[in-house]
C-alpha positions as CSV (number, residue, x, y, z in Angstrom):
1,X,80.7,79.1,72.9
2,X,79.7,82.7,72.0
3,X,80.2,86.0,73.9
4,X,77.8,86.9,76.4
5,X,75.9,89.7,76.2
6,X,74.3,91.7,79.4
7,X,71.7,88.8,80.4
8,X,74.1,86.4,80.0
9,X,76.7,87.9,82.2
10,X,74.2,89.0,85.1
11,X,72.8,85.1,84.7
12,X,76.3,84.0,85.5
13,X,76.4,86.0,89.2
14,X,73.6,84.3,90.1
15,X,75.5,80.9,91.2
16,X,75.0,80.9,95.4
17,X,78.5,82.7,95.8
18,X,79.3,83.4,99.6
19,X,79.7,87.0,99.6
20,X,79.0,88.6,102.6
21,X,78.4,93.0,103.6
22,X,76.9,94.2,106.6
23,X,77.0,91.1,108.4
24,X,74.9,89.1,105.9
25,X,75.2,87.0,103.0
26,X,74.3,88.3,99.3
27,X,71.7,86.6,97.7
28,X,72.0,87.9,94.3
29,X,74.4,90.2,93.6
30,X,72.6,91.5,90.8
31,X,69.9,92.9,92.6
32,X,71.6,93.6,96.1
33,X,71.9,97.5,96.9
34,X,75.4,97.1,97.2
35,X,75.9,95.8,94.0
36,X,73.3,95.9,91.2
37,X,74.4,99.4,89.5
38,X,77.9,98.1,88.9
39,X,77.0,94.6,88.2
40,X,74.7,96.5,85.9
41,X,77.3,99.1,84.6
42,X,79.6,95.6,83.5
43,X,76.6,94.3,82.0
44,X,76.5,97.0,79.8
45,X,80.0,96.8,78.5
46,X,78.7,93.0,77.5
47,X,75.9,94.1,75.3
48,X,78.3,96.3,73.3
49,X,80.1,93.6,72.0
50,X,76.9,93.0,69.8
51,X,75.8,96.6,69.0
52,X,77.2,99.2,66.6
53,X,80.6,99.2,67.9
54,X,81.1,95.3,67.4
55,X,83.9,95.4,64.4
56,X,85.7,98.3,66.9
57,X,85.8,95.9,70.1
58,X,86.0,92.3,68.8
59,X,87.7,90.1,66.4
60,X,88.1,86.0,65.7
61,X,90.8,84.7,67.0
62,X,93.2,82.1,65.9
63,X,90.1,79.3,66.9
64,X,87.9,81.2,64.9
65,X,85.9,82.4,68.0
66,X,84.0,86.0,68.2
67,X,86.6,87.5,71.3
68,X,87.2,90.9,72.7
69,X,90.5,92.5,70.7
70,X,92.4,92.5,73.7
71,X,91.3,89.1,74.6
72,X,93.5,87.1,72.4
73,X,97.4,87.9,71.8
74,X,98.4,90.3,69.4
75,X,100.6,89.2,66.3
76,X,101.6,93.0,65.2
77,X,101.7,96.5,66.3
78,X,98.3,96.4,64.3
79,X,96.8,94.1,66.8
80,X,97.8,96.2,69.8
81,X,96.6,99.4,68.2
82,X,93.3,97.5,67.6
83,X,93.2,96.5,70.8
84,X,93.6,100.0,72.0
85,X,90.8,101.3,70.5
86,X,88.4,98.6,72.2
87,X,89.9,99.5,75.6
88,X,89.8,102.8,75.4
89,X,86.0,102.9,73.7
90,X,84.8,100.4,76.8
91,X,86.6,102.7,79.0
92,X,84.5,105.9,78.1
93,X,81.9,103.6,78.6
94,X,82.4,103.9,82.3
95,X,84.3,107.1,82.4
96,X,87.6,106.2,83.5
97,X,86.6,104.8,86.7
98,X,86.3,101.3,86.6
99,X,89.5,99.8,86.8
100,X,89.3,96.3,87.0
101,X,86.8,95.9,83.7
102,X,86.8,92.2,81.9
103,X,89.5,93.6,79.6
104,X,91.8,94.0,82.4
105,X,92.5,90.5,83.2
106,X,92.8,89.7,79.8
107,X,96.5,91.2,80.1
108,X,97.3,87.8,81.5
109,X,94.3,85.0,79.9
110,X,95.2,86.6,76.3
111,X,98.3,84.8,76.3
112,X,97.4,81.7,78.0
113,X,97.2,79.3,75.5
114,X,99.9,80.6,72.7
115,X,102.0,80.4,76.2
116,X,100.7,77.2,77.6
117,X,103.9,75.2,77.6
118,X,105.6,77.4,80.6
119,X,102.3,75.6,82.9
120,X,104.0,72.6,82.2
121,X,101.7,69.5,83.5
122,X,98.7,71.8,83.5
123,X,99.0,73.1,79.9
124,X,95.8,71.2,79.0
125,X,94.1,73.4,81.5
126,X,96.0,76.7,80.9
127,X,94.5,76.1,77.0
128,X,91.3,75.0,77.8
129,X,90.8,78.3,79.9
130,X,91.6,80.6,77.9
131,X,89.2,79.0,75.0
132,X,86.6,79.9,78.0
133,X,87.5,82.8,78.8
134,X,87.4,84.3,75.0
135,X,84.9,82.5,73.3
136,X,82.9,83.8,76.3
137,X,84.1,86.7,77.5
138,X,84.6,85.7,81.1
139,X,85.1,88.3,83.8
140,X,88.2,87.7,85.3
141,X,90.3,89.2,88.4
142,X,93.0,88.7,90.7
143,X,94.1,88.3,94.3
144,X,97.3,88.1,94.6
145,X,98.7,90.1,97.2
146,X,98.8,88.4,101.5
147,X,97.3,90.3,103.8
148,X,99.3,93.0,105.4
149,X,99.1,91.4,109.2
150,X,103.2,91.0,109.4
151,X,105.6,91.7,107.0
152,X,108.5,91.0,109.5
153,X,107.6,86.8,109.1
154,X,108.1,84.9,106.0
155,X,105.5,83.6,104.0
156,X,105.7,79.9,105.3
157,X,105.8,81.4,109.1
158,X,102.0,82.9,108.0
159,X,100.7,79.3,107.4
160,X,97.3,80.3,109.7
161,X,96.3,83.4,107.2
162,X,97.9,82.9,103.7
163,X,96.6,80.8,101.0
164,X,98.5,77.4,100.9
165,X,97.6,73.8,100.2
166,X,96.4,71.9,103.2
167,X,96.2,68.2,101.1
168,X,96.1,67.0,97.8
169,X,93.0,64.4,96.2
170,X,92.6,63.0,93.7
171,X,90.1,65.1,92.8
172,X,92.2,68.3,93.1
173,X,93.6,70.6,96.3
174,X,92.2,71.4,99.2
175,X,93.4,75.1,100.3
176,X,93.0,77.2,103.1
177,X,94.0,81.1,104.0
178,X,93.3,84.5,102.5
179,X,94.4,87.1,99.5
180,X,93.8,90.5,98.5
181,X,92.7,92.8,97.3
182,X,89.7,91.3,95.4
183,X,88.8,94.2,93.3
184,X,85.8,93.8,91.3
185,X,85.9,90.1,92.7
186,X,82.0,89.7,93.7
187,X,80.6,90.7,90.3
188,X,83.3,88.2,88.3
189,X,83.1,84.5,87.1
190,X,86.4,83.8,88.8
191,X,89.1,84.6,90.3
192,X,93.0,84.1,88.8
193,X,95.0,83.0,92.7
194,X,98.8,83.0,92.7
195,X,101.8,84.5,95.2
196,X,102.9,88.2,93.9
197,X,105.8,88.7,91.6
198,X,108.3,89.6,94.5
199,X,107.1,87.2,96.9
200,X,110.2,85.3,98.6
201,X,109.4,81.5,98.6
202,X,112.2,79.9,100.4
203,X,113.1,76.4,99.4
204,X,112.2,73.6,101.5
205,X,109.8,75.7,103.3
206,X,107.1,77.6,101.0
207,X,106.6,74.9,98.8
208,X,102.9,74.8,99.8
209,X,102.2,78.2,98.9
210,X,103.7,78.1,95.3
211,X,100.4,77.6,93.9
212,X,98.3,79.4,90.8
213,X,94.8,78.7,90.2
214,X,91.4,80.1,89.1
215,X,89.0,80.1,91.8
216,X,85.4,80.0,90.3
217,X,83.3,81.9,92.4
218,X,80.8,79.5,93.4
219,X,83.5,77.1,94.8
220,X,82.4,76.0,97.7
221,X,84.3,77.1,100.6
222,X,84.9,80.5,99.1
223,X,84.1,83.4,100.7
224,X,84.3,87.3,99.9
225,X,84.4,89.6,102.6
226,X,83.7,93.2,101.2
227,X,84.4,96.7,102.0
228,X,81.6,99.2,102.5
229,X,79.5,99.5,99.5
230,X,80.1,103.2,98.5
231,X,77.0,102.1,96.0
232,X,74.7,101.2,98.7
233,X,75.2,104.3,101.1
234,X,74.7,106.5,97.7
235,X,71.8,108.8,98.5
236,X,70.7,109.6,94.7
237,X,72.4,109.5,91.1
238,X,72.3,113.3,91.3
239,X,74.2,113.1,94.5
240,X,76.7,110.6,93.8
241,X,76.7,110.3,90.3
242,X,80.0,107.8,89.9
243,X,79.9,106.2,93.4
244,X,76.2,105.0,92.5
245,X,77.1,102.7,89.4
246,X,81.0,102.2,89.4
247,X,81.8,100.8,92.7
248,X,84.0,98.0,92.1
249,X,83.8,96.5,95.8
250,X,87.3,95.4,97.3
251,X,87.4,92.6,99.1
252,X,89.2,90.2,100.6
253,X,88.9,86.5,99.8
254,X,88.8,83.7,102.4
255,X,89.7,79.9,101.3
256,X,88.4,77.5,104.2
257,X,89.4,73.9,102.9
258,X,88.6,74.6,99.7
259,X,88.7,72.0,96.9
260,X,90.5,73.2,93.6
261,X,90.0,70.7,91.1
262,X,93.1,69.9,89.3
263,X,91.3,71.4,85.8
264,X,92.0,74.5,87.9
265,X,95.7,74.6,88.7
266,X,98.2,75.6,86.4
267,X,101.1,75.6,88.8
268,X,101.2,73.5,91.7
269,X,104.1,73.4,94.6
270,X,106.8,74.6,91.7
271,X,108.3,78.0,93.7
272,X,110.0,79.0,90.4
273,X,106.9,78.6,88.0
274,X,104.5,80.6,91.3
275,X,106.1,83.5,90.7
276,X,108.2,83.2,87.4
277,X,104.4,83.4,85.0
278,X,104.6,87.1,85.3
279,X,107.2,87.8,82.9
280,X,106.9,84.8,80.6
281,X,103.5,86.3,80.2
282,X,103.8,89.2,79.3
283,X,102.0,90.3,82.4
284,X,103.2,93.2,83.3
285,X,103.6,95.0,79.9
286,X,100.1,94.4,78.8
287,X,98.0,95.1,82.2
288,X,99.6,98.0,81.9
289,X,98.4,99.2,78.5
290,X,95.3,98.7,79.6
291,X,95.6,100.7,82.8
292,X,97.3,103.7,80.6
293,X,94.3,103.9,78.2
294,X,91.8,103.7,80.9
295,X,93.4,106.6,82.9
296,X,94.1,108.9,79.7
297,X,89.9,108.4,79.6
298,X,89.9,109.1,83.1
299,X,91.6,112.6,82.5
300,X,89.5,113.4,79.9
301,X,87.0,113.9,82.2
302,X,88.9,115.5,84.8
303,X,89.9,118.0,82.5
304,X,85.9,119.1,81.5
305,X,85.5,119.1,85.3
306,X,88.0,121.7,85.2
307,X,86.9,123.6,82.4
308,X,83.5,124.0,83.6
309,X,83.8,124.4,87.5
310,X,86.3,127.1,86.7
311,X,83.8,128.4,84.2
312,X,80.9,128.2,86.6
313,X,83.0,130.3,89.4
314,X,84.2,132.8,87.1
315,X,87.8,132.3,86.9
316,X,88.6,130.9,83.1
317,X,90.4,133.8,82.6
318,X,93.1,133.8,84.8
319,X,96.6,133.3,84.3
320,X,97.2,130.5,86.8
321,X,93.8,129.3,86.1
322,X,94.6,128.2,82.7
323,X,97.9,127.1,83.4
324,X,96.4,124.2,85.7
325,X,93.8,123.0,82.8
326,X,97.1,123.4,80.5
327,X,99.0,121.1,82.9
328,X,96.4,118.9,83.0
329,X,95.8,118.7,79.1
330,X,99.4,117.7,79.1
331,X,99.0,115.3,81.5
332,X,96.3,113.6,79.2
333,X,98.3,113.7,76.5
334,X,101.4,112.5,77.9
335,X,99.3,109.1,78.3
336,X,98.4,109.0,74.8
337,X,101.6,109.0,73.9
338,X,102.8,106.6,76.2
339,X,100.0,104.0,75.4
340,X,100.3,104.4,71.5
341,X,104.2,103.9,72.0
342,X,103.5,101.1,73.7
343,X,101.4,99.9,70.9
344,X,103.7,100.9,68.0
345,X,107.2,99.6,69.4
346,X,106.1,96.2,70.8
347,X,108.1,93.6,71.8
348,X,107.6,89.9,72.0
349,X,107.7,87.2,74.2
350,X,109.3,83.7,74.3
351,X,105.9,82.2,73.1
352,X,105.8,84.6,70.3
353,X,103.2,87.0,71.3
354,X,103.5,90.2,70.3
355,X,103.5,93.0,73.7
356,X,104.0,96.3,74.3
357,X,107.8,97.0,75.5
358,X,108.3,96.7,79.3
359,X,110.3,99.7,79.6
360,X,107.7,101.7,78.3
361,X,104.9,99.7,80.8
362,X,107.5,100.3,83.4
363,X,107.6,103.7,82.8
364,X,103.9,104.2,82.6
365,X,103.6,102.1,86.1
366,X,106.0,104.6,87.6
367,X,103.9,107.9,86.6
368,X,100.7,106.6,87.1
369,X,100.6,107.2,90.6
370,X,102.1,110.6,90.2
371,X,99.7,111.7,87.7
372,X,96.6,111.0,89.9
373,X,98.2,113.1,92.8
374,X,98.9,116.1,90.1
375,X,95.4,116.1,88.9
376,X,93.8,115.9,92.1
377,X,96.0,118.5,93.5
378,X,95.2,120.7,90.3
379,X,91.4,120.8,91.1
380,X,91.6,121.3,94.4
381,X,93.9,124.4,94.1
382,X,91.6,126.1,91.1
383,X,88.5,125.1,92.5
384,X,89.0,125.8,96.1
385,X,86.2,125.4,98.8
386,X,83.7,125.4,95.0
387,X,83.1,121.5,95.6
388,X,82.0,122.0,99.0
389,X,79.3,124.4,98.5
390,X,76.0,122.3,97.8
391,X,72.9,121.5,99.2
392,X,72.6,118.5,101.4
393,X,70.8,116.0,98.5
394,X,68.7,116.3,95.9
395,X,65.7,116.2,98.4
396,X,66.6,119.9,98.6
397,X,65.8,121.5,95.4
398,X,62.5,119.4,95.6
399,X,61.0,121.6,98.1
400,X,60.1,124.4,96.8
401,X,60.8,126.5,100.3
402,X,64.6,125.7,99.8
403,X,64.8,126.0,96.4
404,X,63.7,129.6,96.2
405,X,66.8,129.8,98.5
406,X,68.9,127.8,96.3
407,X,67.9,129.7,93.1
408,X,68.7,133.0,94.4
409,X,72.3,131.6,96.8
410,X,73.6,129.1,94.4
411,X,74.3,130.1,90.7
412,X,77.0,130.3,89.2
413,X,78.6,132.6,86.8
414,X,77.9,130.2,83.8
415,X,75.1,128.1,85.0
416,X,71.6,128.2,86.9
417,X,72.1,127.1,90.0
418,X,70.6,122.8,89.7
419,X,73.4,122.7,86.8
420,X,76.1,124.1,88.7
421,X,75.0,121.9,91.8
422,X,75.1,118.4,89.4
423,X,78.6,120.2,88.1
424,X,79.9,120.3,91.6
425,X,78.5,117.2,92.9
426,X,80.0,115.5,89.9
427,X,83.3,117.1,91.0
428,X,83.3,116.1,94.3
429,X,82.6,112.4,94.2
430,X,85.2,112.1,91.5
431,X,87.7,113.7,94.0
432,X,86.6,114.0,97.3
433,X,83.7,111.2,98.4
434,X,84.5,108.2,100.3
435,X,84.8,106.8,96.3
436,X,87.0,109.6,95.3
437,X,89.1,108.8,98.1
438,X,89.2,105.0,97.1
439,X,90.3,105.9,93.8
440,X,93.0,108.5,94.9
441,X,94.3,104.8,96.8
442,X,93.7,102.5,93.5
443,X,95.7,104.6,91.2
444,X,98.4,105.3,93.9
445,X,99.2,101.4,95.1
446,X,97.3,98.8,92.4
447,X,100.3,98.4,90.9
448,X,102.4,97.7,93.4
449,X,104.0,100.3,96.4
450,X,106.4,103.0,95.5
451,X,109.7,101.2,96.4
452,X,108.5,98.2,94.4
453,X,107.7,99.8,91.1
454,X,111.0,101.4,91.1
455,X,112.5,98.4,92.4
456,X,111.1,96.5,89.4
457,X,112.4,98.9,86.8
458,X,116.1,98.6,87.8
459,X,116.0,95.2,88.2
460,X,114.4,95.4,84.5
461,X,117.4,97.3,83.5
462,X,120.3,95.4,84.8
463,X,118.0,92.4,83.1
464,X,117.9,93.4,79.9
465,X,121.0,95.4,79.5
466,X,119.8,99.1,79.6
467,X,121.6,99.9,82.8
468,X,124.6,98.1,81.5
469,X,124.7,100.0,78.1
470,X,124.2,103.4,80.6
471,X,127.7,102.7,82.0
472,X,129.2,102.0,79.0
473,X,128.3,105.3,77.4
474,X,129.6,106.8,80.8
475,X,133.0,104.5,80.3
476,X,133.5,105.6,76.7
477,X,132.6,109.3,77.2
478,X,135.7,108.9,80.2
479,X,137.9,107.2,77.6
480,X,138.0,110.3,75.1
481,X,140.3,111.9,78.0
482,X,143.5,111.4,80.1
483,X,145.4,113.1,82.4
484,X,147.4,114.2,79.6
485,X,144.6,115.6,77.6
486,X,142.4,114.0,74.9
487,X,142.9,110.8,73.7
488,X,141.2,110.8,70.5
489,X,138.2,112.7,68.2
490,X,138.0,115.8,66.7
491,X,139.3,117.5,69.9
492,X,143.1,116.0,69.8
């Protein structure tokens, strides 16, 4: 096996996958409207594994393939620094704004086989995929969260929507019902199935949704139904310049008797194991070291957005002007730090993996949503009405009637007027598009909703003992005192 490069990778999408948008099915997903420029902006990340930047972004691993650094588990802070540097150089690749990148998933198939004892019966297949999935470089996703149709009913009560197992063959299972939110999902080689962390499988009743798998995505009876293609509806690259190559279509994925052959499965009808893989995984703390790094890339272009729309309108030089790109430099910084703590105070896991701590990922999963929300809000306060004040397309400054207009209405204080109109475009599908929007809804809830996340981290705490050693600093700072004065220390 050897890691595919861009031809390779858009050769793989072309298997007769069911994905369906505007009411029809998607030949080829590599030339559909909806979907070539991103298929072809995750084609390009492929082909850099073999240019210049080769020693940056791979490695050999312990089989002594050619992988992706974050591909294969890290033995030493070393390895995760590494590994941050080949995120973080893929992520400029596409700006920030592709979330759900091969790299991503490999905060979960990195592990797979150092780990594959916790799969039990499947480890054979949990080892066998992740040889696959690194000496190939395999794009990989998730679906893991039900449908939002009625939260009041258990999972077993939802047996007509959610993904369960109707019978097993001998070949493998035959499943039926639906997941989201299958980011990314139509331009992958598979997808990785399983319940979410805090699902509530009651025994005796949700054994048949306790299932993990990989669903390749030319199974047959596997269908993608997809949001509106922000791609497809994008006028011109000068118009939409992000929304016309990074649209990672969301989708939601329909199983209709689906056969998973047993290769497939790696936990089957075991309501402990379901659910119980995140943390002996090392899940959590490594997808979010990824997500960190691709953010902090993220900012870095927010904050020359900043810099030059405020430039272009004339304001630089005021006080609260600068104050915002300030904050927002922090802001950029503050994920830095966070990611390369992560890297350089790791911890590892039972299968001896090394990963970055989970009170650091935990903390990172906590601001993440609240950074996005600061940065948005701190361009739309120094730039104002600025984003809004465009031509309609790029048809515009073609004709040369409208252009005289635009050359004598539109500059700006810094920039002819078709530079500060590609500034301000730029601006505005990062923030306020339909695909701005979408991303202002990705960064806020992909990793998990508000209560959850903050759920998670003090159930973290009481787990490992922080909370507990929290009190006791509160108990022993009580016990230098009575009623009768101090007790002991320097103060008696």
């Amino acid at each position: 096996m050897s890691l595919m490069n861009a031809a390779a990778y858009l050769d793989s999408l072309r298997d007769g996958r069911q994905v369906y948008l505007d009411g029809e099915p998607v030949a080829d997903v590599t030339e559909h409207k909806g979907f070539r420029n991103a298929a072809r902006s995750i084609a390009a990340l492929y082909d850099a594994l073999h240019g210049e930047a080769r020693d940056t972004l791979t490695c050999d691993d312990a089989f002594g393939q050619r992988t992706h650094r974050f591909f294969t588990p890290a033995h030493s802070a070393a390895d995760l620094l590494a590994s941050r540097e080949a995120i973080r150089l893929w992520s400029r690749m596409t700006y920030g704004f592709m979330g759900r990148t091969p790299d991503y998933k490999a905060a979960f198939m990195s592990g797979l086989a150092i780990g594959a004892d916790y799969y039990g019966e499947f480890a054979d297949n949990a080892r066998r995929w992740h040889r696959a999935f690194t000496g190939q470089g395999l794009f990989l996703n998730h679906a893991i969260i039900n449908p939002p149709l009625d939260r009041s009913k258990a999972i077993h009560e939802m047996r007509d929507v959610f993904v369960h197992v109707v019978r097993e063959t001998d070949a493998g299972i035959l499943v039926s019902g639906s997941k989201m939110l299958a980011t990314g999902s139509a331009l992958t080689n598979a997808t990785f199935v399983a319940p979410v962390a805090s699902a509530l499988l009651e025994e005796g009743k949700a054994e048949d949704f306790a299932l993990v798998f990989f669903a390749r995505m030319d199974n047959p009876g596997l269908r993608l139904l997809c949001r509106p293609s922000y791609e497809a509806r994008a006028s011109s690259p000068f118009d939409y310049p992000l929304s016309s190559r990074f649209d990672e279509n969301d989708s939601v994925l329909v199983f209709e008797n689906a056969l998973i052959p047993w290769e497939d499965v790696l936990v089957y009808r075991d309501r402990e194991r379901a659910t119980g893989f995140y943390a002996a995984s090392g899940f959590a703390n490594l997808y979010n070291f990824q997500s960190g790094i691709r953010l902090s890339v993220k900012l870095e272009l927010m904050i020359g957005l900043l810099s030059l729309g405020v430039r272009a309108n004339g304001t630089q030089g005021f006080r609260g002007i600068q104050a915002a790109l300030g904050e927002l430099i922090g802001l950029q910084h503050l994920l830095q730090a966070l990611t390369a703590a992560m890297a350089c105070d790791p911890e590892r896991t039972a299968a001896g993996a090394w990963v970055p701590k989970l009170e650091y990922a935990s903390a990172l999963r906590i601001q993440v949503p609240q950074i996005w929300k600061r940065v948005r809000e701190l361009l739309e306060t120094a730039l104002g009405g600025s984003p809004l004040v465009t031509v309609s397309a790029a048809a515009d400054l073609l004709d040369p009637q409208v252009r005289a207009l635009v050359d004598t209405y539109y500059r700006g204080a810094k920039l002819p007027p078709e530079q500060r109109l590609k500034l301000f475009k730029l601006i505005w599908d990062a923030t306020g598009s339909e695909f701005g929007a979408r991303h202002a809804v990705y960064e806020s809830h992909y990793s998990g909703n508000a209560d959850q996340i903050r759920l998670d981290a003090l159930n973290w705490a009481r787990r490992r003992g922080h909370l507990g050693a929290c009190e006791d600093l509160v108990q022993r700072c009580m016990a230098d005192y009575d009623l009768e004065g101090w007790t002991g220390g320097p103060w008696r």
